[in-house]
Structure formats: C-alpha cells, structure tokens
C-alpha positions in Angstrom: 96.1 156.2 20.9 94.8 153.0 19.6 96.6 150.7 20.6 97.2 152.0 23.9 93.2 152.2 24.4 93.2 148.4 23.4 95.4 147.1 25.4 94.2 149.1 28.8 90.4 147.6 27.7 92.1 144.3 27.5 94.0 144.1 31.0 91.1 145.3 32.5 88.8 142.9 31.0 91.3 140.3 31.9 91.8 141.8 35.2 88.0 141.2 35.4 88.2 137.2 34.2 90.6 136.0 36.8 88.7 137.7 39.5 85.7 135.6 38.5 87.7 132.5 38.0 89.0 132.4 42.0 85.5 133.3 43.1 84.1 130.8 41.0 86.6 128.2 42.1 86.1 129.4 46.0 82.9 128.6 46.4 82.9 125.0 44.5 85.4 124.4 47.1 82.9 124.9 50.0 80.7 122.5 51.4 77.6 122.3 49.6 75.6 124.0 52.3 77.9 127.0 51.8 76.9 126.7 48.2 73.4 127.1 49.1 74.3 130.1 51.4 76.0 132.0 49.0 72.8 131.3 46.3 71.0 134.9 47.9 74.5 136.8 47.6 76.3 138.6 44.5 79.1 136.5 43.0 81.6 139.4 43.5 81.3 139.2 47.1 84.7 138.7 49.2 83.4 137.7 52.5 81.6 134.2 50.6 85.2 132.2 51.6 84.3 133.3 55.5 81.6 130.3 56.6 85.0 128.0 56.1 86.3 128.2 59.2 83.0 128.0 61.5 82.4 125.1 59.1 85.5 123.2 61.0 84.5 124.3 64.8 80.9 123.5 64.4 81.0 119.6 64.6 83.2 119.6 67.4 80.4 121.4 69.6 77.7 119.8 68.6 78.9 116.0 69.3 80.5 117.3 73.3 76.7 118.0 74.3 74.7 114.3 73.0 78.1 112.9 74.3 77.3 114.2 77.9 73.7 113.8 77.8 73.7 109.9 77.2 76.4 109.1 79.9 75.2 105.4 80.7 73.7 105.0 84.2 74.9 101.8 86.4 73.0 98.5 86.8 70.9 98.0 89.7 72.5 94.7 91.0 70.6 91.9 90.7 68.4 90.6 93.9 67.5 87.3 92.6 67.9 84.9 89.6 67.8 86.7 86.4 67.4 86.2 82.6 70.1 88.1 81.1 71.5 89.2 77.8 74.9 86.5 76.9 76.8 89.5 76.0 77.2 90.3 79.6 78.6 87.2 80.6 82.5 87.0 81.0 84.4 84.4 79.4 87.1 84.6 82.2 85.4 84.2 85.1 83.2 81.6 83.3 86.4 79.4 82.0 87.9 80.2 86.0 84.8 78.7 87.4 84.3 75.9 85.3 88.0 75.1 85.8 87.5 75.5 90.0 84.2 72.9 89.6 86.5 70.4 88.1 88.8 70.8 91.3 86.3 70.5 93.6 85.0 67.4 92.6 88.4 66.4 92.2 88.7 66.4 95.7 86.0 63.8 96.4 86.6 61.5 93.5 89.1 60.4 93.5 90.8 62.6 96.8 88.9 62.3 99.8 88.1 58.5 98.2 91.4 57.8 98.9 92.3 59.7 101.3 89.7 57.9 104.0 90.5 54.4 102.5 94.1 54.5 103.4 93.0 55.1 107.0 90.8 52.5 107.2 91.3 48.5 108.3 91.8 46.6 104.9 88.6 44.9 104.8 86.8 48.3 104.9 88.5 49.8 102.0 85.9 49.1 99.1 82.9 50.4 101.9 84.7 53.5 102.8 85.5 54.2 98.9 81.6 53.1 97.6 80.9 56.1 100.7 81.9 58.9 99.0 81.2 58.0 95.1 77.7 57.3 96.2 77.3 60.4 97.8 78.9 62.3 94.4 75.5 60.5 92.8 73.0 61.5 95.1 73.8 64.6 96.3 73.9 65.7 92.5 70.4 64.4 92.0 69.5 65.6 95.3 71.1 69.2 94.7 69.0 69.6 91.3 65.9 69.1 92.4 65.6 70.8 95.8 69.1 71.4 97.2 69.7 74.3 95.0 66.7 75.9 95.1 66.5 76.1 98.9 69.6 77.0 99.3 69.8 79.8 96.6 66.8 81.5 95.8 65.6 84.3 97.7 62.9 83.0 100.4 63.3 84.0 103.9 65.9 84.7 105.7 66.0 81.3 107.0 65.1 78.8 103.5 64.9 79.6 100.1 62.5 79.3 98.2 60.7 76.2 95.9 61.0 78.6 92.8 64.0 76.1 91.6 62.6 72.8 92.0 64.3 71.1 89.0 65.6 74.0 88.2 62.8 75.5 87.2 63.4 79.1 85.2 67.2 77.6 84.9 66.8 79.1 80.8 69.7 78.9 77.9 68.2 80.4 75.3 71.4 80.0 72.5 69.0 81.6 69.6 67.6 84.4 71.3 71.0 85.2 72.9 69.9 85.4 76.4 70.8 82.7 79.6 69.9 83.1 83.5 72.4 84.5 85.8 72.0 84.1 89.8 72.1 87.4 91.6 75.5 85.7 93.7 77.4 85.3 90.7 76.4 87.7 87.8 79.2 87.4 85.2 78.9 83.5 84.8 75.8 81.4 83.7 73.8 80.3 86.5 74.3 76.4 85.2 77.7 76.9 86.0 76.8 78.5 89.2 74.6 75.2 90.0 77.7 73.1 89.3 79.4 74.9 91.0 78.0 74.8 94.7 76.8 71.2 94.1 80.3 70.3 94.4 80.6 72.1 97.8 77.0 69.9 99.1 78.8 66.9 97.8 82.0 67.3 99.6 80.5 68.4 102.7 77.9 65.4 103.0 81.2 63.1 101.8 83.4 64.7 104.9 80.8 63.3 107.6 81.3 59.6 106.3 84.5 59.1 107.5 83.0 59.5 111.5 81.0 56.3 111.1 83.1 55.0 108.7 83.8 51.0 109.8 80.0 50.2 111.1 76.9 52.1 109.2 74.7 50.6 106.7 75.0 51.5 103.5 71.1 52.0 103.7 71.0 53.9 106.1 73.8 55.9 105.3 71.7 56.9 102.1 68.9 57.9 103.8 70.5 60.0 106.4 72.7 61.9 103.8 69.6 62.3 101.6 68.1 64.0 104.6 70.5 65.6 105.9 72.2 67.8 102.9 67.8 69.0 102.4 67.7 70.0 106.1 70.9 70.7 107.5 73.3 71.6 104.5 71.0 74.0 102.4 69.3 76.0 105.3 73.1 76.9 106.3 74.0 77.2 103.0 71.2 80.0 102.1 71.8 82.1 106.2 75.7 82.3 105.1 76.2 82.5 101.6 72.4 83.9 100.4 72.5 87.7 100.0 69.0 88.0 102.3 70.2 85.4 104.3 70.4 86.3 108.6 73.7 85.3 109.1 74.8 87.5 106.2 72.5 89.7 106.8 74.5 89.9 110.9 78.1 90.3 108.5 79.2 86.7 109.3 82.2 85.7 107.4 82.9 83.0 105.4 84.3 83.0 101.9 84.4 79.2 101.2 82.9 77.1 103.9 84.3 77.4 107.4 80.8 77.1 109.1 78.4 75.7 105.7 81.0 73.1 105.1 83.4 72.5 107.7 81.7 73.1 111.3 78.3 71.8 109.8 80.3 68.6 108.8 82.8 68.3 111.6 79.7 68.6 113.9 77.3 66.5 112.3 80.1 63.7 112.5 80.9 63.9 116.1 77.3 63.1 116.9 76.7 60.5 114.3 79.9 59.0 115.9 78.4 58.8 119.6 74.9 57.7 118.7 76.1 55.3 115.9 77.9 54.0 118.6 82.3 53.1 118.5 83.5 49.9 116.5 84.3 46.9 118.1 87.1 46.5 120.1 87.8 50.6 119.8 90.3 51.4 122.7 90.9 47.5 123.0 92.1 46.5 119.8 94.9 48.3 117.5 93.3 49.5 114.1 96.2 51.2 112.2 95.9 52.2 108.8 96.0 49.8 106.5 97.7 52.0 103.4 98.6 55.5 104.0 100.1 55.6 100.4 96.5 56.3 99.6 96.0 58.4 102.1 99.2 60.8 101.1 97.9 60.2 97.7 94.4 61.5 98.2 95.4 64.2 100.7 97.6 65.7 97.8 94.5 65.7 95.4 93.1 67.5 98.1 95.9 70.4 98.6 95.2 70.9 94.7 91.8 70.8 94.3 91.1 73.1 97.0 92.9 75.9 94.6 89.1 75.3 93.0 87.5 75.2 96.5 88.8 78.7 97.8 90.0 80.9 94.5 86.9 79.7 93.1 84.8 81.1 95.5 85.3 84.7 94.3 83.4 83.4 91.6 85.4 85.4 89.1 89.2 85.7 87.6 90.2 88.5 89.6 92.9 89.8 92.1 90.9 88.2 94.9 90.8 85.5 93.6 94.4 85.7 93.4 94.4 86.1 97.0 92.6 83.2 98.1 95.2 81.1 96.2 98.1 82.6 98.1 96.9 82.7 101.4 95.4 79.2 100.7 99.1 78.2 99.7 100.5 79.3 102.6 98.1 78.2 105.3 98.3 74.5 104.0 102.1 74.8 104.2 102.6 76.3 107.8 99.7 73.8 109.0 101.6 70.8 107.9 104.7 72.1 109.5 102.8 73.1 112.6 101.2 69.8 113.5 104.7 67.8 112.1 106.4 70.1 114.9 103.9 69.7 117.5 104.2 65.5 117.5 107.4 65.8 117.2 108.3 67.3 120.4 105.4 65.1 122.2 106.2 61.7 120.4 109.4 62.5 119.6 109.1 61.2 115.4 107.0 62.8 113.0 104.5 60.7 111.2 103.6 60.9 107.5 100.2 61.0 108.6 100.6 63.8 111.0 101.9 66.0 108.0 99.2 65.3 105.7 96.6 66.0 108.5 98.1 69.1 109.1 97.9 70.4 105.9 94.4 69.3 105.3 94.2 71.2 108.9 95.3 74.4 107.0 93.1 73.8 104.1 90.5 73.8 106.7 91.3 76.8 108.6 91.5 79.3 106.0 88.6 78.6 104.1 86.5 81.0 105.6 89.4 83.5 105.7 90.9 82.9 102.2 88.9 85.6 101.0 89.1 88.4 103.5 92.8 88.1 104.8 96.4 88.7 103.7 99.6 86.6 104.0 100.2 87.4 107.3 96.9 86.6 108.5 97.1 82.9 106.5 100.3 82.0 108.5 98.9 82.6 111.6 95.7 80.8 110.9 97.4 78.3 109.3 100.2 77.8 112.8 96.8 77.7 115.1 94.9 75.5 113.0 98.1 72.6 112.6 98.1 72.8 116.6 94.7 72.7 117.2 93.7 70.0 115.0 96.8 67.8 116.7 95.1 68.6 119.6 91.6 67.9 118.8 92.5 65.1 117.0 94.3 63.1 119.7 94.2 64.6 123.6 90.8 65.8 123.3 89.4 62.5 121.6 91.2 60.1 123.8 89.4 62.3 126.9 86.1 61.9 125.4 86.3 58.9 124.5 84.0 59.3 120.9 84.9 57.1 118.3 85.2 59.5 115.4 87.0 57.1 112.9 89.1 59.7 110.6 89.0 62.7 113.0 86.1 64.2 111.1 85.6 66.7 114.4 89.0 66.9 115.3 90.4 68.4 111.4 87.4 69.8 110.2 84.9 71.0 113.0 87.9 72.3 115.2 89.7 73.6 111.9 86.9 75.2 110.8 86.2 76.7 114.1 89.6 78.3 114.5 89.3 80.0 111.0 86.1 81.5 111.4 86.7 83.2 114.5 90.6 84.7 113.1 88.7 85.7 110.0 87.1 88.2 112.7 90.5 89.2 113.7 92.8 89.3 110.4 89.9 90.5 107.8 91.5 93.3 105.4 88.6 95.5 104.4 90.6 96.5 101.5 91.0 92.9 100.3 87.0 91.7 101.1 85.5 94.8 101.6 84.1 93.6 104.8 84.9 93.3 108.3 83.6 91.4 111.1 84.7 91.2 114.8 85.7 87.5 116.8 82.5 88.2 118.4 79.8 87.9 115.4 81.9 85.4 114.1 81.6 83.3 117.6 77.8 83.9 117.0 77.9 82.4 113.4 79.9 79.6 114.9 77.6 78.7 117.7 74.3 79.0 115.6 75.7 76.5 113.1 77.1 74.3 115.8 74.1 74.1 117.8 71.9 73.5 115.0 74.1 70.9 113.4 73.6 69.5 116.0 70.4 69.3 117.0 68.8 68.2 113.6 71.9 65.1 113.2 70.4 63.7 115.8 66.8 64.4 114.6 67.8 62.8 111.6 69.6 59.6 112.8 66.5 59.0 115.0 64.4 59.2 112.1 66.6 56.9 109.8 67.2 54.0 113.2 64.0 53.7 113.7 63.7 53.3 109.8 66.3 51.0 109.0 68.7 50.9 112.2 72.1 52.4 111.3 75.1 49.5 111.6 75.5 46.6 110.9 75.6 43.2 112.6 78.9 42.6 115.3 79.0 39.6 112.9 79.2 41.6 109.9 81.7 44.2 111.3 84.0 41.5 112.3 84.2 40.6 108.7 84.3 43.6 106.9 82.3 46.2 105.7 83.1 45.2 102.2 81.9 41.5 102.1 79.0 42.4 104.3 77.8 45.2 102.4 79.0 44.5 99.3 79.8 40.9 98.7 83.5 42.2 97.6 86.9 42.6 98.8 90.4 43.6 98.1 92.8 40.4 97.6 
C-alpha cells in the first residue's frame, strides 16, 4: 500500500513539474510585450501561447496605412530659373548635353570655317575663315552678358528679362549641394544649358557671313553681328523657344531652329546681300570655288555635328532624342540625293558641290521637324527641301539678280521655310506631344521673316553710317585677306 501510495504522489508531482516546465518555457519564447501581458495572469493558464499569432499579422497592417498616407505628390514644373537640389540632376542627360555642345560648336569651328572657305576665291580664304572664329569669340562674350538673359528668362512675351545680365543668379553651390536649373531644361545644370544655346547664337550669326562674304569690313562686320544676335537673334529666340513666349504661346513648332536659326539667318543674309551691295564683276566675271575639298571637308563636320544640333535639342537622353537622330539621318541623306538628281537631269552631271548642298539642305529642313515627326515624315521633308534649295539656290537667284555669295537664302532661309511649314503637316503627337497646322506654322514663318527683315536693315543702316560696310574696289580687287588682314595663303 506503500509503495503504491508513493509512487502515484510521485507521477503526479512529476505530472505537475513538466506542466510547469512548457509553460515556463512558452512564455520566454514570446515577445517581451507578451511577457508583460501575461504578468496579471496565473501561470497555469493555457490560452498565454494565443497573442502569438496576432503578434505576426499585426506589423503588416500597421505599415499598409503610413505607406498610403505619405504617397509623394508631383512637382510643380518649374516657370523660371531655379536653385535646385544636385540630387535631382541626371547624369545622362547632363553627359548627352555636354556631348551635343561639343558638336555644335564643332560645326562652326572648324565646319562651317571650312565649309565657306572652300567656296570662296583664293584670296578671300583667310577673311572668310577669321568670319566665323571671330564670331565664336563674340557671340560668347556677347551671349553671357545679355544674350542669354533676354533670350531665356521669363519677361514678356516679346523679351526676356535683364535678371541674367552676367549671369546673374547663375549659382553652383558644390558644398551646400545645390546648383540652378532653367525651367526649359530641368534635369541638367543651367551652365550647361547656357553653353548649350550659345552655341546655337553662334552658329546662326556665323551662317549670315557667308552672304557678304568677299566685300564687308571686318569692322563693320563686328558691329552689325554684335547688334544683331542682341536684337534680332535673342527676341526670336525667347517668342519660339521661351515657355511664355507668343509664338509658343500660338503652338508654333520648331524643335531645333527652323525659324530662330535658319529663316532668321537665311533672311537677314539676303538683305545684307542687296544693301551691302554684289562683288565686283558678279554676273561678269567667273568666281568658282577655289577648294571644294574644304568645302566637302567642312560640310561633313557639319552632317555630324548636327547629331548635337537636333538630338540635343530634347535636352535629355531619351527616345526622342533618339528620334531626332534618325529622322535627322535620313533627311540629310534623301536631300543629298534629291538635289544630286535634280542637276542631274537639268545639267546633265552631278556636281560634288551639289551633293554636299543638298545634304546641308536636309540638315536644314528638318530641324524644326526633327523633334515632332517620324521616318516617313523626314523623307519627305528631306525630298522637298534637296529640290527646293536647288531651286532657290540657282533659278531663283539668277532671276533676282542678289548677290548672296554662299546661297545663305537659298539653303538656309528656303530650307528652313520648307521644314517649318511640313512640321505642320507630318507632326506625330505621340512622338512631340504637340501638333500644329501648315497654317500657324505659315504665321511663325512670316512673323520671323518680316521682322528679320525689317531690323537687318535697321541695323546695317546704323553700322554704314558708322563705319560704312565694304571695303575699297581697290581692296576687293586684291583680296580680302591682304586688305583686311595683311595675310595670305601662298
């Protein structure tokens, strides 16, 4: 009886143990709030391992309703020139546009250099070269101080305004982390934006040169352009390319400088050609190029560069500008062919010099467009522009009768005019996200042709009755380069 009394006291006392031992071990396995919970309740208690599960679920809820809460609200896009935190800069579209600034100048220096001193007579070679690396100086000097400023700052809808003057507000600040960005171009520093579109006012001012090219004075070839990029380049510049400026405001079209840089220039030539006056002996005389191995040379440099003039445009390194380049591509390509095919079956040969016209034709003609239009709206413009330009270039000028040296109006005012008015017709809205008609192009075409124009003649009046604007007959008759330079190529 004993023994049997023992041994039932001891399994239940054991029983008793082990039941304490799993409890015990239970709750140090809970979280320590669960600890705490249990504190208020008896030991023995089986529903103590129950808070586990919750315990898992509970975390999950609590982080979906912050989560929703602090969904991060878009930027208001900026309206005018903006210190900004670096971090939101892209190192793509930065590198892209850095990369399309290098082009661009690349097309003046050395490419349009050498593309108007092949065409010139030999002893005008050094002049017409000294034209457009002069003009890389002072448009650059000119372009800091004023150009920019008027041309992109917010102002009217006509000028912009003086808040840029030396670049005033232009900040870098590499400690604090933070750098300007302009309202046109928010992903890249607005230094590089500067850059940028100071290469566009120096090619455009370097285009007109080759109208008078042969007869002006270098003086007064530095006060005109001086003048001219202030009043005429930056006020088109700011109505076009400007968010609050009128002709962007109407939903003109132009990506890359059909009307700022082409019509403004083409136009601005033709009239410096007829009151500059023709060279001597012009329509008398032959004056064939002297070396058009420079001039195939240089008009290369400028089928490349213009990768920079157009895909850069978009300002970033991005499926448009992807576009540009392709369309850009094959507009310069069917242009070439176009004008090759169009002397050939009036002259019966087709001249090196033809080709390389066309294609800087094409280059022309889908500027405006690059942006806005697919492939099949870059072969047409391309085919219209190469038969245009032939046209303009020789029928129309020989009708006239204007002296426009290197076919300034002929290329790039006709050019340009062609591919504003089909970027009306052959915009893709899915592409530009924009659409225009041939009719509001027509109006941006007009408005810049008219006051091109107007204020070239201003100008030249202004500068004549400064300094005159050619030189002696004397000092044509021997070159530009001795007489304006005291050099010449032996």
């Amino acid at each position: 009886m004993t023994t049997r009394f023992s041994s039932g006291s001891l399994s239940s006392a054991a029983s008793s143990f082990l039941t304490a031992l799993v409890l015990s071990l239970g709750l140090f396995a809970l979280p320590a709030t669960a600890q705490d919970a249990e504190t208020s309740t008896p030991a023995v208690t089986a529903p103590a391992i129950e808070p586990a599960a919750p315990m898992i679920a509970e975390p999950m809820i609590v982080e979906a309703e912050p989560a929703a809460a602090e969904t991060p609200k878009e930027a208001e896009p900026l309206t005018r020139p903006t210190l900004v935190d670096a971090s939101t800069i892209s190192a793509g579209d930065t590198a892209w546009v850095m990369t399309s600034t290098a082009l661009v100048l690349f097309m003046t220096l050395p490419g349009l250099a050498l593309f108007y001193a092949g065409m010139v007579r030999k002893k005008n070679v050094l002049a017409t070269m000294a034209h457009s690396f002069v003009v890389a100086a002072l448009i650059t000097v000119i372009w800091v101080v004023i150009g920019y400023s008027l041309a992109f700052t917010p102002g009217s809808p006509y000028v912009g305004s003086l808040d840029r003057i030396l670049l005033n507000g232009l900040e870098f600040l590499n400690e604090g982390g933070k750098l300007t960005v302009s309202e046109v171009a928010p992903t890249i520093p607005e230094s590089v934006f500067v850059m940028f579109q100071m290469t566009f006012a120096i090619i455009t001012a370097a285009l007109i040169t080759g109208a008078f090219a042969e007869r002006m004075k270098f003086s007064a070839l530095l006060i005109f352009m001086s003048l001219w990029s202030i009043f005429v380049y930056a006020p088109v510049a700011h109505w076009v390319w400007e968010p609050g400026g009128w002709l962007a405001g109407r939903g003109v079209l132009d990506f890359a400088g059909g009307t700022v840089v082409h019509i403004n220039a083409g136009v601005s030539g033709l009239v410096a050609a007829i009151i500059v006056g023709p060279r001597l002996g012009f329509g008398r005389e032959p004056m064939p190029p002297h070396n058009l191995v420079l001039t195939v040379i240089g008009a290369c440099m400028l089928w490349v560069g213009w990768f920079g003039f157009n895909a850069g445009s978009a300002v970033a390194a991005d499926g448009r500008a992807g576009m540009a380049m392709l369309v850009t591509q094959v507009a310069t390509a069917v242009g070439a062919l176009a004008w090759m095919i169009a002397e050939w079956a009036r002259r019966g040969k087709p001249s090196v010099l033809g080709m390389v016209s066309g294609a800087v034709s094409g280059l022309v003609a889908i500027t405006p467009a690059s942006g806005f239009v697919d492939v099949t709206g870059a072969l047409v413009i391309g085919a219209v522009a190469g038969v245009a330009c032939y046209w303009g270039a020789t029928s129309l000028k020989s009708k006239l009768g204007y002296d426009d040296s290197l076919d300034v109006f002929g290329v790039h005012a006709i050019g340009g005019i062609v591919g504003a008015l089909l970027t009306g017709i052959f915009a893709v809205p899915a592409i530009g996200g924009a659409t225009s008609s041939f009719g509001n192009q027509a109006f941006g075409v007009i408005v810049t042709v008219v006051f091109s124009a107007a204020m070239t003649a201003l100008i030249l009046g202004i500068v004549n009755a400064l300094v005159g604007l050619r030189v002696t007959p004397e000092g044509e008759r021997e070159g530009m380069d001795i007489e304006q330079h005291g050099e010449h190529v032996l």
